[in-house]
C-alpha angles and dihedrals in degrees: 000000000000094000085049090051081039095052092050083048096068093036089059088056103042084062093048089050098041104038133248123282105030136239092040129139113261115241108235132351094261085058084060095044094049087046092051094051096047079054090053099044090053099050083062087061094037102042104043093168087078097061087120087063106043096100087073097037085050093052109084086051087053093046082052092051094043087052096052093044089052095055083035085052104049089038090067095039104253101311117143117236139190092258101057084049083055093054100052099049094047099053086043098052089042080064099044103114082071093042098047105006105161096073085053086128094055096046086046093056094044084044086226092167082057091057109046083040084059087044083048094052092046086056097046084058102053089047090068121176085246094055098047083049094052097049090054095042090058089041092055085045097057116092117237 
């Protein structure tokens, strides 16, 4: 029951991410970009046999984060929030089998790569197209 709850999960997402109804044009570039980065993400979950791998297939969703927390960054004037913490412990600790890879067998059995890919996913979330558009939008409205 729970890989079948799992399973609708990511369906429901799938049509956040992608848009509903399907086959329909995305709306802007950063929409594709966005898109390609959620499917990505979930080959990392679907395929676990590329692990090795997921630090490449992770990467277009990282480049998106790092772009949101850029425009987020300069938008509260250089102050360092929790999400930006976040961020960086989770991307570290996606990438931890290069980093420590001697304990690989214990961050396999606690499926730590599953984790920080889900984390990713709910950040990716929260870092909508629409967000990102509306950030830039306000910064290109302030006076200098």
């Amino acid at each position: 029951k729970l890989l079948l709850v799992g399973r609708l999960v990511f369906i429901a997402c799938s049509l956040r991410f992608l848009k509903w109804p399907p086959f329909k044009q995305a709306s802007s570039p950063l929409h594709v970009w966005w898109e390609l980065s959620y499917l990505l993400l979930c080959t990392i979950l679907i395929f676990p046999h590329q692990r090795y791998y997921s630090m490449f297939m992770a990467m277009p969703a990282a480049l998106w984060l790092v772009q949101f927390a850029v425009v987020r960054w300069q938008e509260e004037q250089g102050r360092i929030r929790p999400w930006l913490a976040l961020w960086v412990v989770v991307y570290l600790l996606s990438n931890i089998d290069l980093l420590l890879g001697e304990f690989a067998a214990v961050y396999e059995h606690y499926k730590v790569m599953s984790f920080m890919v889900i984390a990713l996913i709910g950040m990716l979330w929260w870092c909508s197209p629409a967000r990102l558009t509306k950030m830039l939008d306000d910064q290109r409205a302030e006076p200098i």
